[in-house]
N, C-alpha and C positions, 0 to 999 in steps of 0.2 A: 654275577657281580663283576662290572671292569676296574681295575687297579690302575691309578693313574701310575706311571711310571717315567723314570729321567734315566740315561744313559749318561755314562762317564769313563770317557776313552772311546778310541775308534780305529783302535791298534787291530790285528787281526782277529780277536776275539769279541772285541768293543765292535767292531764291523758287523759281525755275524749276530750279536744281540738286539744292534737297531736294527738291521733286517726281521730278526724274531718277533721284536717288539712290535713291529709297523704291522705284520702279518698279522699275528695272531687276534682271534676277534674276542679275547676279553683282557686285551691291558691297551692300556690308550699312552700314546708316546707324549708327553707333556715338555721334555726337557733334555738336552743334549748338551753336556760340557764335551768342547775340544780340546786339545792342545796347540794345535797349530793354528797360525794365521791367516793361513791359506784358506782353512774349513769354516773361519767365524763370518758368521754371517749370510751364512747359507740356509739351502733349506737341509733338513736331514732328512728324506727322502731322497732329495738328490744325492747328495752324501752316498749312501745307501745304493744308489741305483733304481731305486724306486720311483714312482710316482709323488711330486710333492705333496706333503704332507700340510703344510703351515706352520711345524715348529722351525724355531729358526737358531741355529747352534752358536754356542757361546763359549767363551771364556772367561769369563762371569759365575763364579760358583755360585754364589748367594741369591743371583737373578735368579737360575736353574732352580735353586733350593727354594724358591719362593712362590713357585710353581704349584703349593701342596703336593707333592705325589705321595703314594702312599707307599711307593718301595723306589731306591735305589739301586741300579746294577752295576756295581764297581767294576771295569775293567782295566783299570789306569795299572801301568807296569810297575811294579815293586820288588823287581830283584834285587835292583842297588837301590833301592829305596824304602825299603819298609817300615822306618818308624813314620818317614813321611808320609806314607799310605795310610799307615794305621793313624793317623793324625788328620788324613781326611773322611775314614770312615765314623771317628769321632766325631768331627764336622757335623756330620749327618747323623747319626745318630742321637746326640741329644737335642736333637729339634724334633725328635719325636719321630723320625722315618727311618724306617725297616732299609737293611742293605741285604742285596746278594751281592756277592763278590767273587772275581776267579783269582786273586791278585797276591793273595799275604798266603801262601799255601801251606804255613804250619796250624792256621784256624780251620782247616779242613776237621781237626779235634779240637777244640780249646783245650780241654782238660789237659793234655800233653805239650802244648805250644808254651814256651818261654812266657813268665811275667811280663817279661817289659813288655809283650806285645798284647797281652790280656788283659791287664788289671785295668787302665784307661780307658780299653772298650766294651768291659764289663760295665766300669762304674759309666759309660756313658748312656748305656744301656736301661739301666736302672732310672739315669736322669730323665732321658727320654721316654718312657717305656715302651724301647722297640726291640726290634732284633734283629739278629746277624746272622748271616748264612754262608759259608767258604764253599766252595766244589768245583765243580770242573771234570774232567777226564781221568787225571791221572795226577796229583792229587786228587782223588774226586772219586766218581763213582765204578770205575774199573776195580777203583783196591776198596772199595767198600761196600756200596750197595751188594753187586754180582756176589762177591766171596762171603759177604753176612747170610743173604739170601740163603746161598746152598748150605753155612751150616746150619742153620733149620732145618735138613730136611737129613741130618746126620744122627746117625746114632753114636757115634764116637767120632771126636776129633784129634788128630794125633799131628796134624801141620797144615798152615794154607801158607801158599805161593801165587803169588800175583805176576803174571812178567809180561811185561810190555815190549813187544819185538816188533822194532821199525826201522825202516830206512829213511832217514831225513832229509834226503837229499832234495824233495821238494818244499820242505818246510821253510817258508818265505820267512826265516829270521835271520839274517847272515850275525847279526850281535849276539844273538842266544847261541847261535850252533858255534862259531868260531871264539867269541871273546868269553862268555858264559862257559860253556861246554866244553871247551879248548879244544874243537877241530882245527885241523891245519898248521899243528904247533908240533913243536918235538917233544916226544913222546915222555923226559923229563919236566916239559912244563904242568904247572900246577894253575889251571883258569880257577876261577871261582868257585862253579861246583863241586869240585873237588879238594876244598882247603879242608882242612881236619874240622869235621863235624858239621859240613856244609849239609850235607846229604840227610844226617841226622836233623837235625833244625828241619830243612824242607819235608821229610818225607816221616822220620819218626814217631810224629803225630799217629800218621796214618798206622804203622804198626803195632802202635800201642791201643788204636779204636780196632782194631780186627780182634786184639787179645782180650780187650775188655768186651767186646760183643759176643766174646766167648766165655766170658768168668772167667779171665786167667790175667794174672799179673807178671808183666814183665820183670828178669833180673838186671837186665840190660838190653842195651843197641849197639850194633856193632857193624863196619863198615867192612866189603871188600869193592874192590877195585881193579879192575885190568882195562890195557888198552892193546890194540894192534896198528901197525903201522900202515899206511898205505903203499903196495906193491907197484905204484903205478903215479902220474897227475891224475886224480880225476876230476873232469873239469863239469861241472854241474851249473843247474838255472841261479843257486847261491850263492858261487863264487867256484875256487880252484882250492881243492886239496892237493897238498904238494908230495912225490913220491916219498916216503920217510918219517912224515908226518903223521899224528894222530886221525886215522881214518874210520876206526872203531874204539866204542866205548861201551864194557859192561862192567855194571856195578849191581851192588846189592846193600839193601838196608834189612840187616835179619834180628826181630826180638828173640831172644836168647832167654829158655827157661828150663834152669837144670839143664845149662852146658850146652844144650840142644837148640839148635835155631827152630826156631815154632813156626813164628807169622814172618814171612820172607819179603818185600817186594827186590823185584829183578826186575833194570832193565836191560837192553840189548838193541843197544843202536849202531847202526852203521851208514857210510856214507853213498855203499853198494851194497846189491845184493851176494854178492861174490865174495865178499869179506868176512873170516870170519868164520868158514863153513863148519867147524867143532862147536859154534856158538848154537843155541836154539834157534831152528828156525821160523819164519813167522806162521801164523795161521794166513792163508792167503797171502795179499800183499803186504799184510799188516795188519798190527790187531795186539789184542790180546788174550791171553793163557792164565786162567787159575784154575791149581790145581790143588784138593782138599784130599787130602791123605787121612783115612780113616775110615769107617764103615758105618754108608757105602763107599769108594772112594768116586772123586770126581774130577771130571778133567771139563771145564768149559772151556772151548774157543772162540772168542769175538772177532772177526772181519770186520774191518770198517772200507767205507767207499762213499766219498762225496759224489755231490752231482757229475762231477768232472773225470771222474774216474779215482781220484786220489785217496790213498788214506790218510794223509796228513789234512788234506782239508774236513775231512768227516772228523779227524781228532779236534779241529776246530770249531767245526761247527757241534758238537756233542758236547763240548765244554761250556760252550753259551746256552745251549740247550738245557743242558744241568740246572743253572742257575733261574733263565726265563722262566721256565715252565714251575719250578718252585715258588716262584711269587708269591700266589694266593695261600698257597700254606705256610709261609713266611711269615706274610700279615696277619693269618689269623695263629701264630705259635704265641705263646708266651714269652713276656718280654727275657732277654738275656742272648749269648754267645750260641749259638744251634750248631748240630755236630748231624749224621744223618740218621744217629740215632734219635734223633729227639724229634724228626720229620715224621708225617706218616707216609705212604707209598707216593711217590709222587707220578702220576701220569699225562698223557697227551693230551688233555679237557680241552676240546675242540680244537684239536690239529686234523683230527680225522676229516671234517668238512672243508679244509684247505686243498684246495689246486694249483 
């Protein structure tokens, strides 16, 4: 069965989805919202780098929506915008169309995500009777799927640790890494993800869906934070971190039960490899590390590597990946907010015949 589908956004991840979507031989590309002016009126193949397609991108939501598709892939930015995000996946939603999304990342759980941002998309859910889908990389399936997975195959659980160890310095965001992130700042500024409960709100979720896939209820979430300064300029493809400045950052978001931190995610970014060296270091060039304490204990390492070499590009395209390839089980889930527990396995259904 093909899934008519619309794309929305063409940001770095919104990019890597029309490429998915154009590929893959069972979802058919019906609709392309832009934002810029530059891209309306194009084709979205070309967009894409592809071969033209015949959809022609807009910025026109309602035209897009009129499309029928039977899933939308939300990738429009919602760091400083989330209620207006979650106000256009309501859009969509009660017209009766299925969303995936990589965008609002404390719906990677509903059950743990703030009201204000559930209760509208709930009840829109209902109206329409569709569904919703949050994931990604990291919110997404590094701290979920991987780490649920292996406790299955435990006899006792006694902590999982999730840690995502990269160096970003290729990651083509200069707004996320510097103004988001606070690279490049002195090492007393306070950017966004880091304001009190920042971290909690984004990632939270996530530690509260490892504890519930485990039977266990949290007492609490609790934040730590360090940074290191940069020993040096260093001058990268995303700008100039300045000697003294924030050059590294690791934090942790740990569910806390019986005083004990249980379900951990850690990340550990830096703007060198050279930064840092007491920090963990990565698997390969980059990647990620969960490690499940108990018996048996377990330690996996994920490697990522785009076409290009990079692994910031493979975090991107893995992130689009997550959501593309769930489609079909999207559409056929029961209407409401989906979490991955509520998915069944989701796989490659004709990736393998792609060249």
């Amino acid at each position: 069965m093909t899934h008519r589908v619309v794309i929305w956004g063409t940001g770095n991840v919104g990019m890597s989805a029309l490429r998915q979507t154009l590929r893959h031989p069972e979802l058919d590309l019906v609709g392309l919202v832009v934002h810029s002016e530059s891209k309306a009126g194009r084709d979205a193949g070309e967009i894409a780098g592809l071969a033209p397609c015949g959809v022609i991108a807009t910025r026109d939501v309602d035209a897009a929506l009129a499309t029928a598709p039977d899933c939308v892939v939300y990738c429009a930015t919602a760091d400083l915008r989330p209620m207006e995000a979650r106000n256009d996946l309501v859009r969509v939603l009660e017209r009766g169309i299925n969303v995936v999304s990589t965008s609002i990342v404390p719906l990677v759980y509903p059950p743990a995500a703030h009201p204000g941002l559930t209760a509208k998309l709930e009840a829109a859910c209902e109206r329409g009777n569709a569904s919703c889908f949050t994931s990604g990389i990291d919110p997404g399936f590094a701290n979920d799927l991987f780490p649920l997975a292996l406790s299955g195959v435990c006899e006792r659980i006694d902590s999982i640790r999730v840690l995502e160890i990269l160096n970003y310095d290729t990651y083509d965001q200069a707004t996320v890494l510097f103004d988001t992130m606070g690279f490049g700042h002195p090492l007393d500024h306070t950017p966004l993800l880091l304001f009190p409960g920042a971290l909690t709100f984004a990632w939270g979720p996530v530690v509260h869906q490892l504890a519930a896939g485990c039977g266990v209820q949290l007492d609490r979430v609790e934040e730590i934070i360090e940074k290191r300064a940069a020993p040096r300029d260093i001058v990268g493809p995303v700008g100039t971190v300045a000697e003294g400045t924030m050059a590294a950052l690791r934090f942790e978001i740990q569910g806390i039960v019986d005083d004990e931190p249980r379900f951990v995610i850690e990340h550990v970014t830096r703007m060198a490899d050279d930064l840092a060296p007491d920090w963990p270091a990565p698997p390969g060039h980059g990647g990620y590390r969960i490690v499940v304490e108990g018996s048996p204990r377990y330690v996996l390492e994920l490697q990522m590597e785009g076409d290009d070499g990079d692994h910031n590009t493979a975090g991107i395209v893995g992130t689009a990946a997550r959501v593309v390839n769930a489609i079909p089980a999207v559409c056929a889930a029961p209407a409401g907010l989906l979490s991955a527990l509520d998915l069944p396995l989701v796989t490659g259904t004709g990736l393998g015949r792609l060249r």
